[in-house]
C-alpha positions in Angstrom: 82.3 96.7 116.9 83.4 95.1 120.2 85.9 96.6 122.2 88.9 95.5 124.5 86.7 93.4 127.1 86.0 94.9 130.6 86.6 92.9 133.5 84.8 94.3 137.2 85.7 94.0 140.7 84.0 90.6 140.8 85.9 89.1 138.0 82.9 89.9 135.7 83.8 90.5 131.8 81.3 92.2 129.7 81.9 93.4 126.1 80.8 96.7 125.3 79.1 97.3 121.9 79.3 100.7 119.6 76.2 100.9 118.2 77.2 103.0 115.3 80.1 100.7 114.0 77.8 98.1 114.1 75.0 99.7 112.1 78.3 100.7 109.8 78.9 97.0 109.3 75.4 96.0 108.9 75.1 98.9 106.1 78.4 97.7 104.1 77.6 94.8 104.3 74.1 95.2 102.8 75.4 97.3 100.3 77.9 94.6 99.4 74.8 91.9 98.6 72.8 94.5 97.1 75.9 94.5 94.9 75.3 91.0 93.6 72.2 92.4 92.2 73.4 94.9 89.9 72.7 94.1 86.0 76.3 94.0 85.2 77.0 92.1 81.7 79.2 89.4 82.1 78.9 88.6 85.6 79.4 85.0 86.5 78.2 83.3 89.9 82.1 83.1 90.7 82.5 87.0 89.8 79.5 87.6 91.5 80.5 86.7 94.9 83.5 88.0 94.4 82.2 91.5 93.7 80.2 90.9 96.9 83.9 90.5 98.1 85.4 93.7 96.5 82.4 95.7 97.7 82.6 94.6 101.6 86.2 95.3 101.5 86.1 98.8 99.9 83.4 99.8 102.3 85.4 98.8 105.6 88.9 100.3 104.0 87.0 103.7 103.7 85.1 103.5 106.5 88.0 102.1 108.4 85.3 100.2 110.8 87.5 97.3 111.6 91.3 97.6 111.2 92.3 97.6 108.0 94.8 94.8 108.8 91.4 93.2 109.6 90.2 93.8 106.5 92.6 92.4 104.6 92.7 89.2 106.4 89.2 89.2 105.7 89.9 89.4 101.9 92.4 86.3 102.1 90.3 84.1 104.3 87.2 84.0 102.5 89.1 84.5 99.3 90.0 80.8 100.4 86.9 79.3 101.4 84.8 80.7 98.5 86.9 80.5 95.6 89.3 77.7 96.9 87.4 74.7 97.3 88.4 71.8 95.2 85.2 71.2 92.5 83.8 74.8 93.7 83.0 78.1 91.9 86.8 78.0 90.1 87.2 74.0 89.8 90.2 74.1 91.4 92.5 70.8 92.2 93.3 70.1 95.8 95.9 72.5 95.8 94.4 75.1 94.3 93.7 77.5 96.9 97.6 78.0 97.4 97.2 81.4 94.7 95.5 82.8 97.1 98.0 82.2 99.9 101.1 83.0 97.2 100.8 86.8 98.0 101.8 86.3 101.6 104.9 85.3 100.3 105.5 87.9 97.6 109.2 88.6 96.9 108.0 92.5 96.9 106.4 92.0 100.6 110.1 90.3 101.4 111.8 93.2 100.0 109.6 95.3 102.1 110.3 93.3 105.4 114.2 94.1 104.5 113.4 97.9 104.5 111.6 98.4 107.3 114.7 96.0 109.3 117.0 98.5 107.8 115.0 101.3 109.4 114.8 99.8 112.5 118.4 98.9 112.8 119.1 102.5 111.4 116.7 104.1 114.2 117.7 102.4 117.1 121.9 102.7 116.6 121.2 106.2 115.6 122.3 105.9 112.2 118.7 108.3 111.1 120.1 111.0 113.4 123.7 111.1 112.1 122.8 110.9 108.8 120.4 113.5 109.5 122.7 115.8 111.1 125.0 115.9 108.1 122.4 116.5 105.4 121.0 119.4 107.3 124.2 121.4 108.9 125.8 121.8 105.7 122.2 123.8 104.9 123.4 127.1 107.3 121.4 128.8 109.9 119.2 130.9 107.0 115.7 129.7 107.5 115.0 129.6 103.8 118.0 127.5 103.3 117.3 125.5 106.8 114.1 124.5 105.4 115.5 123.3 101.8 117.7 120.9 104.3 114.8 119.6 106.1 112.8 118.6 103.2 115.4 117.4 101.3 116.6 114.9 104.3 113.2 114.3 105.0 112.6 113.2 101.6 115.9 111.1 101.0 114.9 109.4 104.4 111.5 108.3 103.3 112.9 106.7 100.3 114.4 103.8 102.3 112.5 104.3 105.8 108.5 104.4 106.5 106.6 107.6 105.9 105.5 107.7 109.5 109.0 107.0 111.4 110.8 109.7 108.8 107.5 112.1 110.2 108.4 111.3 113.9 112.1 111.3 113.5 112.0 114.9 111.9 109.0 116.5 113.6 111.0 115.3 117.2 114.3 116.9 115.9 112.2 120.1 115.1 110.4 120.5 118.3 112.9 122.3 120.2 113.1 124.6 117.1 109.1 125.0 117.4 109.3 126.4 120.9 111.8 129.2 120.3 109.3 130.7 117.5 108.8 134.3 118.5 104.6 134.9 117.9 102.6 134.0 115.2 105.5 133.7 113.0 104.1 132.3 109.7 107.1 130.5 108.9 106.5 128.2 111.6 103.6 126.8 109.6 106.1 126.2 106.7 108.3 123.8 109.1 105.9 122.0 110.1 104.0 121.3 106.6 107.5 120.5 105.1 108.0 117.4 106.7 104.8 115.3 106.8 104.5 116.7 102.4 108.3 115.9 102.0 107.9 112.2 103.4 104.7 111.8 101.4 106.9 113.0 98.1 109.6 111.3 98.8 108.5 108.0 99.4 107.8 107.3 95.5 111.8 107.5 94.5 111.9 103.5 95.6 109.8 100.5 96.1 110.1 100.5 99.8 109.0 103.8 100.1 105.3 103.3 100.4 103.3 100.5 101.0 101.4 101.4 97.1 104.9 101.1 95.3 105.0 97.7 96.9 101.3 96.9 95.8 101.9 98.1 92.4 105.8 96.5 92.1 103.5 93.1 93.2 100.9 93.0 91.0 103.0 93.9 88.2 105.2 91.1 88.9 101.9 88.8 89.3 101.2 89.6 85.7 104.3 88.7 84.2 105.8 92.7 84.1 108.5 93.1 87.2 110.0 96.1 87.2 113.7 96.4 89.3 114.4 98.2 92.0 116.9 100.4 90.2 114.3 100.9 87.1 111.8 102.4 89.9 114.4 105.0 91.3 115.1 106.2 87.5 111.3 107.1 87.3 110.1 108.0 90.8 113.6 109.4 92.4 114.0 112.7 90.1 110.0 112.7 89.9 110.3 113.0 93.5 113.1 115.4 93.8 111.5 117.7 91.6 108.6 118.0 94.0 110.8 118.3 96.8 112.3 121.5 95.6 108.9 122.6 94.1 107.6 122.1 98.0 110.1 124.2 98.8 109.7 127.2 96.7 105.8 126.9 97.1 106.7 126.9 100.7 109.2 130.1 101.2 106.7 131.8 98.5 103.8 131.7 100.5 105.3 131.9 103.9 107.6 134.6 105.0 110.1 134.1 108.3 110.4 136.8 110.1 113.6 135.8 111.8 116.7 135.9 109.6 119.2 133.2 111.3 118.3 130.0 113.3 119.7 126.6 113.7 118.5 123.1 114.4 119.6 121.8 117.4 120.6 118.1 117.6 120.9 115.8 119.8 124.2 114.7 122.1 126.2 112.7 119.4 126.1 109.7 120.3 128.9 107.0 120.6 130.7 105.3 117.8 129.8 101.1 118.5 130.3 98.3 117.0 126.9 97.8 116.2 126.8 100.6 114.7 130.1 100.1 112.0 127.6 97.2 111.4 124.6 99.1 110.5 126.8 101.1 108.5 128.9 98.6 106.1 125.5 96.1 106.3 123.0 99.6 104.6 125.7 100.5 102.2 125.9 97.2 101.0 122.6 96.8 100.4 122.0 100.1 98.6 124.6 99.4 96.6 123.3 95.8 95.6 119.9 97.4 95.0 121.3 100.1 92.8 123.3 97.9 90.8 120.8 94.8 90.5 121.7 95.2 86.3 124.8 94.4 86.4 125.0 91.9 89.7 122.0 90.0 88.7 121.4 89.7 92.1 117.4 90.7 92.5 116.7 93.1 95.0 114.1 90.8 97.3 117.6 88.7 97.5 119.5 91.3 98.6 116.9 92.5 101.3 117.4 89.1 103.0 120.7 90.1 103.6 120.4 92.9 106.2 117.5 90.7 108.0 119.6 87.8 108.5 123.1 90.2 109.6 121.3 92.6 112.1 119.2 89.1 113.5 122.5 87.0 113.9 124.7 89.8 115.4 122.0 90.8 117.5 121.5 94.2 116.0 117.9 93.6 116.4 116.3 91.5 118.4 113.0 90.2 118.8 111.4 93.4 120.9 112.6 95.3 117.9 110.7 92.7 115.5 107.4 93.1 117.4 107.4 96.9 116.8 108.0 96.6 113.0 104.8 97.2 110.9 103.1 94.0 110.7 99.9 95.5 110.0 101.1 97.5 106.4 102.9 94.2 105.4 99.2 92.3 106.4 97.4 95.3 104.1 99.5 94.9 101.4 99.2 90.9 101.2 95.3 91.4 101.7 94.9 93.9 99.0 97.5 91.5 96.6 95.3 88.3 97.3 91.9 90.4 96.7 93.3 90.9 92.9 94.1 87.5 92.3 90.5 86.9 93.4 89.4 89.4 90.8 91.1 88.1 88.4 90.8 84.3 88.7 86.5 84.9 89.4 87.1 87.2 85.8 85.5 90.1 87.9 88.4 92.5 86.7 87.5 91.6 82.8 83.7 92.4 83.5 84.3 95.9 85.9 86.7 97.2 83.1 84.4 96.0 80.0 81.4 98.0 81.6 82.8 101.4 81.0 83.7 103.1 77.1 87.6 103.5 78.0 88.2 102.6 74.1 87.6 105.8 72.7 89.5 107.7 75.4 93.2 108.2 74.3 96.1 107.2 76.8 96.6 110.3 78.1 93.1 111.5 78.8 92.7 107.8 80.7 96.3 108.3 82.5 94.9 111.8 84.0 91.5 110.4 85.3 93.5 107.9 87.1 95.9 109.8 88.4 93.1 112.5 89.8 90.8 110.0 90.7 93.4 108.0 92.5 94.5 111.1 94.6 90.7 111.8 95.3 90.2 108.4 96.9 93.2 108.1 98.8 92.7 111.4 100.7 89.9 109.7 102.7 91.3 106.4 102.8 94.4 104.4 103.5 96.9 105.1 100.4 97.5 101.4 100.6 93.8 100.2 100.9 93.3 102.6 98.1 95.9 101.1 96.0 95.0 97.7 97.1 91.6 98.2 95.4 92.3 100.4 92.0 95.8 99.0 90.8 94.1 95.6 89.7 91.4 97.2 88.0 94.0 99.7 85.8 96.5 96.6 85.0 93.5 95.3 83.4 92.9 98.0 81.0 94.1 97.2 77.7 94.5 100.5 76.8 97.4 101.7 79.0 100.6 99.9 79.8 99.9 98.2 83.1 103.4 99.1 84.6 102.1 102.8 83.4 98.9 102.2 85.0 100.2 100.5 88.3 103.2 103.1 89.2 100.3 106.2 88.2 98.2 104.7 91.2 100.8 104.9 93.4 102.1 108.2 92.9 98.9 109.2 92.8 98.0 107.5 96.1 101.1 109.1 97.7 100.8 112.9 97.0 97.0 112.7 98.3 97.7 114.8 101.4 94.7 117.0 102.0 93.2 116.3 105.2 95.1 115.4 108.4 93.5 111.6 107.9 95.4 111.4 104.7 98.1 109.9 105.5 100.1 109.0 109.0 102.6 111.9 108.6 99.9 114.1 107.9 98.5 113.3 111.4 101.7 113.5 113.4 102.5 117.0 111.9 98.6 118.1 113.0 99.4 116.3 116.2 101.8 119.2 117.1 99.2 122.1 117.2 101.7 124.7 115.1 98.5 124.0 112.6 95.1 123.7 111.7 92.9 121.5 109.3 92.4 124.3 107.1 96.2 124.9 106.3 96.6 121.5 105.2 93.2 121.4 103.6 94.8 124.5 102.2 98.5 123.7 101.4 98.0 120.2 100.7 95.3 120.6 98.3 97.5 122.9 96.7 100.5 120.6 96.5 98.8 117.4 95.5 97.2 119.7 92.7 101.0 120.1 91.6 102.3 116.8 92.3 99.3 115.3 90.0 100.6 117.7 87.5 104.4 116.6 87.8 103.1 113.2 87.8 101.1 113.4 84.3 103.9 115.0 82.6 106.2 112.1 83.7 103.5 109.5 82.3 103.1 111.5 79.3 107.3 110.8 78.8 106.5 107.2 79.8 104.3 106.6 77.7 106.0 107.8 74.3 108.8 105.4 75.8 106.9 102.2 75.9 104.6 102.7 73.1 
């Protein structure tokens, strides 16, 4: 694929050409027409194409060729000029090409956008460090215990900020801690694997935890199934809990410190402002709204438009800080929302779930497949791409409940944490050296084994419950 152009001396510009990404493209792309070919029963010209479509955008996800941002504007744009044309493949109306543009403006993807300003506003008055400070003092100098405190913080954090900043936050407060390791000390290992498996974990308890909660809280809502913000937490916050203390004990089992006191050193408290009473009052409020949407009636995507428009007017955040938000996971998760609705309205969905014998599988058989399968995919891709590309299909399956279905993916997609590509935390905790492919290959393999097992058994409740 091109790169960033070059420009000589002499005011020349040339564009430099990676061979191999390019063949990459060509290859997807052939796959993707070959696709068109295949004797599927049911296909229609319309579902055709936009298998074609499906194909080409599952192939650069995994691949990660082009940007997956890239990818997922892709998936809109053509979306839009294959399937939208008044008269065409769909015989659409002159405004019919506005469901595919509907997703950009998802009241999940707004709800989303007010997390990630929280965050922001919470990073950059040092509101993460404060908070983080009192969760883990209270924890003692014990390393056993100092370790609890660190994945439970980390874990709480990632349930209202991203998975990646909760990473950096932690694995920055920790670094000083890193250095004073006497040796090979094996408990080192155990600090360092806490926090990227502990912010992986905890980002299920909420919606705006993970970029798949949002995918799945989306498409449920796109088929007529919402599910609150509060209902999520009662399913996903003591699921994730559970496997934060589980971490924990897997942790201290396997790895043994050899020191018996140590502290984690903070830094310089920082001065009580304004702004930061602000931050303060303006988060509380809108946890509390969130966690009492039932009886306020207020929904939560409301509420998150209430933090965006305090911390823009009283300059909490300005428009540097907006720049540095990510743009790209709120692009994904739109691209990934719109490529459903193109499943859907072409009737590819109907014909990709029709082709296999799910019938005479029982609910619980199915719910494990997914879950496992799920976990597979998203340890070499994206956890977003992945659940922008199997959430669709599962809400189709009569055979599950699709809010069953949707929130398996994305637990699923979030405890896949094999590989140091697995997921951005799992890349900043390898990006510190204290450990090796193998131990996560190792550890996480191990973990996500659990985690898939926590997460059946929860399903398996969930599923007596809506029958």
């Amino acid at each position: 694929m091109p790169e960033p152009l070059n420009i000589d001396t002499k005011g020349n510009i040339t564009i430099k050409i990676n061979l191999w990404s390019f063949l990459k493209v060509c290859l997807i792309l052939a796959i993707a027409f070959a696709s068109s070919y295949v004797p599927l029963n049911g296909l229609t010209p319309s579902s055709k194409f936009c298998l074609m479509l499906f194909v080409a955008a599952a192939g650069f996800w995994i691949s990660e060729v082009i940007p997956a941002f890239a990818t997922a504007i892709m998936v809109i744009v053509l979306s839009i000029y294959i399937f939208g044309w008044p008269g065409g493949m769909l015989h659409f109306d002159q405004t019919g090409y506005r469901i595919f543009l509907n997703p950009i403006a998802s009241p999940v993807l707004v709800l989303f956008f007010g997390g990630f300003v929280l965050a922001a506003a919470a990073t950059k008055h040092g509101l993460d460090v404060r908070l983080a400070r009192a969760f883990i003092k209270p924890f003692g100098t014990h390393p056993q215990m100092v370790l609890l405190g660190i994945i439970l913080t980390t874990g709480l954090f990632s349930m209202f900020m991203s998975n990646t900043a909760t990473t950096a936050m932690m694995i920055a407060i920790l670094t000083p801690l890193l250095r004073n390791f006497k040796g090979r000390d094996p408990f080192k290992k155990a600090m360092v694997l806490s926090v990227p498996f502990a912010a992986n974990v905890g980002g299920i308890g909420t919606i705006i935890g993970t970029p798949p909660n949002a995918v799945a809280a989306s498409v449920l809502t796109g088929i007529g199934q919402p599910i609150s913000f509060l209902k999520w937490m009662l399913i996903g916050t003591p699921l994730a809990f559970t496997l934060l203390f589980i971490l924990w004990i897997v942790l201290i089992k396997i790895f043994k410190p050899k020191e018996d006191h140590f502290e984690v050193l903070f830094p310089e408290p920082l001065m009580l402002t304004w702004d930061l009473v602000i931050v303060v009052l303006t988060f509380s409020v809108t946890i509390l709204l969130w966690l009492t949407e039932p009886l306020n009636g207020i929904p939560a995507p409301v509420v998150a438009l209430l933090p965006i428009m305090i911390f823009t007017m009283f300059g909490i955040i300005d428009q540097h800080d907006l720049k540095k938000l990510d743009w790209d996971a709120l692009i994904l998760v739109a691209g990934g929302l719109t490529l459903g609705v193109t499943m859907n309205s072409s009737g590819l969905s109907n014909v990709l779930v029709n082709q296999f014998s799910f019938f005479h599988l029982s609910p619980f058989l199915l719910l494990m497949i997914i879950v496992l399968f799920s976990t597979m995919v998203s340890n070499f891709m994206s956890n977003t791409s992945a659940a922008n590309l199997i959430i669709p299909l599962v809400t189709s399956m009569a055979v599950i409940n699709p809010k069953m279905g949707a929130i398996a993916v994305a637990f699923a997609c979030s405890v896949a944490m094999s590989l140091p590509i697995s997921t951005p935390p799992n890349a900043i905790a390898f990006a510190t050296h204290a450990i090796e492919t193998k131990d996560m290959a190792k550890y996480g393999t191990l973990f996500s084994l659990i985690s898939v097992i926590c997460i059946y058994f929860v399903l398996f409740v969930l599923h007596l419950v809506w029958l």
